[in-house]
N, C-alpha and C positions, 0 to 999 in steps of 0.2 A: 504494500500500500504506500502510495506516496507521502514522503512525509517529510516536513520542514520545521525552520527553529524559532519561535517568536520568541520577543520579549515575556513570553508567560510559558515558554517550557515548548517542548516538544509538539507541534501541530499533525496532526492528520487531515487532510484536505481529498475531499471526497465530492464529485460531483451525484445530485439527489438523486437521478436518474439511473444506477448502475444498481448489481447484486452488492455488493461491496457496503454502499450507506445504507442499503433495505437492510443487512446483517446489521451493522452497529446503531441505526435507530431503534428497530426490535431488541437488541441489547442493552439498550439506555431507558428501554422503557418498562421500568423494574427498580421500585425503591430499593431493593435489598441487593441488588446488584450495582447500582450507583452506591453505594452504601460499600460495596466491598471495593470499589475502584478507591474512595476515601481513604478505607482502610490501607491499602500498599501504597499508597499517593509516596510516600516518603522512607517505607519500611519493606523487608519481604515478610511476609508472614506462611505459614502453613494454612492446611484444609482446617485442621483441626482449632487452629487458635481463629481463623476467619470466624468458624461458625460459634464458636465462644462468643464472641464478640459482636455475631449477629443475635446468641441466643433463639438456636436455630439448629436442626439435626443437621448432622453432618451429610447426611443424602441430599437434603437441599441446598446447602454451600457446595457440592460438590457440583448438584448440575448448573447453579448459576455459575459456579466457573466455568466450565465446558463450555456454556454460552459464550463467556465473555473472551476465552479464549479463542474460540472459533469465529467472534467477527474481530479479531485480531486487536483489542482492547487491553489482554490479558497474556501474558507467555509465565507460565511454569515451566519448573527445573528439578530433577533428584536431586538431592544435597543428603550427605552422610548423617545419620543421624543415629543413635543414640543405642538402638533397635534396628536397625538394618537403613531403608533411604525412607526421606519422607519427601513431599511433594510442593516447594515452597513458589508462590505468584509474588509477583512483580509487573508494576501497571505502566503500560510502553506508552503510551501519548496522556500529554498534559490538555490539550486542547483539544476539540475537534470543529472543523471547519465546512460543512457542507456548503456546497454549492448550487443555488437554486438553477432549473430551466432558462434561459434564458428564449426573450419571444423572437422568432427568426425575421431575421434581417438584422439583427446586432451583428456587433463584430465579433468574429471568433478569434478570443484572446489567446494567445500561446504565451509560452514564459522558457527562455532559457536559463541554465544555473550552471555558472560555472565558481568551484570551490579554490580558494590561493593558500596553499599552508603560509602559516604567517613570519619563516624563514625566507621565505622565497621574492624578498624585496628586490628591483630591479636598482633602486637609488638608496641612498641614507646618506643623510646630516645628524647626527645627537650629541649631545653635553652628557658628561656624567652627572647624578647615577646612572647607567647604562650597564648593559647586558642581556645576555641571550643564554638560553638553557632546555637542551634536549628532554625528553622522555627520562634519559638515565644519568645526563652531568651535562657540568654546566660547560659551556663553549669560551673557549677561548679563557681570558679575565675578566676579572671584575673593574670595573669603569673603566675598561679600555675601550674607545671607539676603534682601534684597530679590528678589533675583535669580530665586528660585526660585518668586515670581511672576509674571515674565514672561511674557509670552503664549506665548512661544516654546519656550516648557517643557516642550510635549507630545511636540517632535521629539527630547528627552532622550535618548541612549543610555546616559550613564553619568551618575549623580548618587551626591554624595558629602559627608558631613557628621560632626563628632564626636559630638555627641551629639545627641538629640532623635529628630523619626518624621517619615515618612512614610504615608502614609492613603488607602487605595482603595477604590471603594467598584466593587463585579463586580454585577450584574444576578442578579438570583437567578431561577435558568430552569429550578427544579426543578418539573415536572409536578403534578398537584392527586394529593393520595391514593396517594402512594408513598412506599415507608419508604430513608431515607440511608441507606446504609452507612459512605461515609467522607467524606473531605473531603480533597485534598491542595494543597499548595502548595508550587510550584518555582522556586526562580531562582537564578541567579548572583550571588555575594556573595562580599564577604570584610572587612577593617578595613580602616579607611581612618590611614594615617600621613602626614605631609609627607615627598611622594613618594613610596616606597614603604619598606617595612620586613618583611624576612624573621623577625624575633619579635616582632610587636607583636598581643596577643591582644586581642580585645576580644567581647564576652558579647553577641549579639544577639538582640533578642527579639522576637515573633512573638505578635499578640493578631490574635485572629478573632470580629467582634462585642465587641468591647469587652474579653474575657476572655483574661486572656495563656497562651496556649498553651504556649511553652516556648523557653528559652534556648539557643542553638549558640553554643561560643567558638572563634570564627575564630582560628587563629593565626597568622596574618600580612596584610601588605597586600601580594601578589603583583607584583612588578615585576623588571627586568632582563632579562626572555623575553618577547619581543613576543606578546599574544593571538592565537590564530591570523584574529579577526578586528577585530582592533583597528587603528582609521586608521594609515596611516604619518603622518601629519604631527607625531599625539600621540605626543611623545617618550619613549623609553623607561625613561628614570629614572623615569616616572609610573607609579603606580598603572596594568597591562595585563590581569589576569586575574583571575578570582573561582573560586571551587567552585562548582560546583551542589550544593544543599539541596534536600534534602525534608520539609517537616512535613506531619506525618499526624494527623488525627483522624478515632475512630472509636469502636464502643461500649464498648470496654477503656477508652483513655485516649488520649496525646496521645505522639507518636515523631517524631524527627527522623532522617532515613536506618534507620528502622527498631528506632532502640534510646530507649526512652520516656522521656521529658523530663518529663512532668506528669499526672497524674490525669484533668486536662479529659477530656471523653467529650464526644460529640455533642449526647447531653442538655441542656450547660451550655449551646450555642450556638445555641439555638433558633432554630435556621435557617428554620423551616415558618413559623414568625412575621412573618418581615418578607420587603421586596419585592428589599433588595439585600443585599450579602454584607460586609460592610467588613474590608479585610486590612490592619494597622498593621504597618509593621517602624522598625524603631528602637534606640537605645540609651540605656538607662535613666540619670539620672542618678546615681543611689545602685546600680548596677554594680560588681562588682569589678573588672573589665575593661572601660573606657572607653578604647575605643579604634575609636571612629567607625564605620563601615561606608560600604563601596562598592557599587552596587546597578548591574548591566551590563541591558543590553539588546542586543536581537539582535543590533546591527552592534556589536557590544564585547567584548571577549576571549573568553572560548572555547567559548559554547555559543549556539546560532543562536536563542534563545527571548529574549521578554519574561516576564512575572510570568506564571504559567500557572496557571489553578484549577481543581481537576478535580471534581466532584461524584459520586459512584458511587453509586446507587440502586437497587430494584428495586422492582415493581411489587406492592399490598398492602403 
């Protein structure tokens, strides 16, 4: 099933019309099984503690999983247990997103996604603190802007700088003779402080082709709560987690989570023009809020993506 990363967790987007959302409507529509998707929202649990918890025989927790598992809401696993295996769920989308009919003669919207691991910068400027750090150790040194050309840079999960950019350049794989509609961009971020800092804001900004789309001020640099995918070895006074952001451009103007940071429109970004896409993030020197930024990647605190570009189009 198709699935994407909002700002509120993991989406499944489903058009109304297919077998696929007739399964997970039928699934939703069942207090005691919304009621058990709550219950793993943050936990795995077993059949046996589910139906505790539902106060409820365990034949009937079992087949509202079955359900929830087969319109693919729910995935269980054996895990070693005590007494032989026991049967633990774990709840795979945070959202769900159906898609109503649309009345014909609309445009039929397509959406490209192309994903950037967030090593894989075409340009860099930064100040220290600065640094970059694999899966399994860290690259290069610490506050050395050398570093960040190391070859090694591409295996980046987490890279981190006071001020200055980073610079990508995404393949531009928009079709001949079809008109944009938006343009998004998602990642994990937040300020970067020595170690971490629960009020350290800092202004980050956000240029697509050369033109800066529009500033989000992070307010803090998240640490103290391990990411839920962050290494154990990286200690927890560090820098652990980011937000997900959204910037949006499209023919109105320029939105970050939805509420409009800038003017820019798609116009400015004359995308039809060139062959790739360039996504700068960074932090301005003349900023009122210099206060670094943290840029995660899949294996790093708490959302399973790299830089993610989305292009939305239709054809005409």
């Amino acid at each position: 099933m198709p699935e994407e990363i909002t700002p509120h967790g993991r989406a499944l987007r489903l058009s109304a019309n297919t077998p696929e959302a007739r399964r997970v409507l039928k699934a939703l529509a069942s207090e005691s099984r919304l009621r058990i998707l709550e219950l793993i929202s943050h936990e795995l649990l077993n059949v046996s503690e589910i139906a505790e918890a539902l106060d409820s025989p365990i034949s009937t927790a079992t087949r509202d999983i079955s359900i929830l598992e087969e319109a693919g809401l729910l995935r269980s696993e054996l895990k070693p247990a005590s007494r032989g295996l026991q049967k633990v769920c774990m709840r795979v989308h945070d959202v769900i997103l159906i898609e109503l009919p649309a009345r014909k003669g609309e445009p039929d919207q397509r959406e490209i996604e192309i994903s950037m691991p967030v090593g894989a910068y075409a340009e860099c400027e930064v100040t220290p603190t600065c640094g970059l750090t694999s899966e399994t150790s860290i690259i290069g040194l610490f506050d050395d802007p050398a570093s960040f050309y190391e070859p090694d840079r591409v295996q980046a999960q987490l890279i981190w700088f006071h001020q200055g950019f980073v610079s990508y350049r995404f393949p531009n794989r928009l079709p001949p003779q079809v008109t944009i509609d938006s343009v998004r961009l998602s990642l994990e971020l937040c300020s970067e402080a020595p170690l971490h800092h629960d009020d350290w804001p800092s202004d980050i900004m956000v240029w697509i082709n050369d033109v800066e789309i529009g500033t989000w001020t992070s307010p803090a640099d998240f640490g103290g709560q391990r990411g839920r995918l962050t290494p154990d070895w990286w200690e927890s006074r560090n820098s652990q987690y980011g937000l997900l952001k959204v910037w949006q451009v499209n023919g109105d103007g320029s939105f970050v989570d939805g509420l409009e940071v800038s003017s820019v429109s798609l116009e400015d970004l004359h995308l039809a023009d060139r062959d790739t896409i360039s996504v700068r993030i960074g932090v301005k020197e003349d900023a009122e809020n210099v206060g670094g930024v943290n840029i995660f990647g899949r294996r790093f605190g708490n959302y399973a993506q790299d830089i993610v570009l989305r292009l939305r189009y239709h054809q005409g």
